[in-house]
N, C-alpha and C positions, 0 to 999 in steps of 0.2 A: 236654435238658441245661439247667443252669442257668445264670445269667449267671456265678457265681463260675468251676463248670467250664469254660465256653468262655474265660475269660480266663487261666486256669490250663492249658491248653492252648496258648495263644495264645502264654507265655510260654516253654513248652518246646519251640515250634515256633522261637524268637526263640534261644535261648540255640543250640537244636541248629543254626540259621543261623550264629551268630556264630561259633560252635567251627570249623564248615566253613570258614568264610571266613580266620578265622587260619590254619587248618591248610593253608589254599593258598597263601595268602602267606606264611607260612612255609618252605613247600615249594619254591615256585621262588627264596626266598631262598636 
């Protein structure tokens, strides 16, 4: 893989983090 691919990965891994972590604190809000 490339450098571009592995940080374009990198950021779909960040964003799918970010979603989870609202959606929990949302949850038990």
């Amino acid at each position: 893989m490339s450098g571009l691919e592995i940080a374009l990965v990198g950021l779909v891994l960040v964003a799918i983090g970010n979603i989870g972590v609202e959606n929990i604190v949302g949850w038990l809000a």
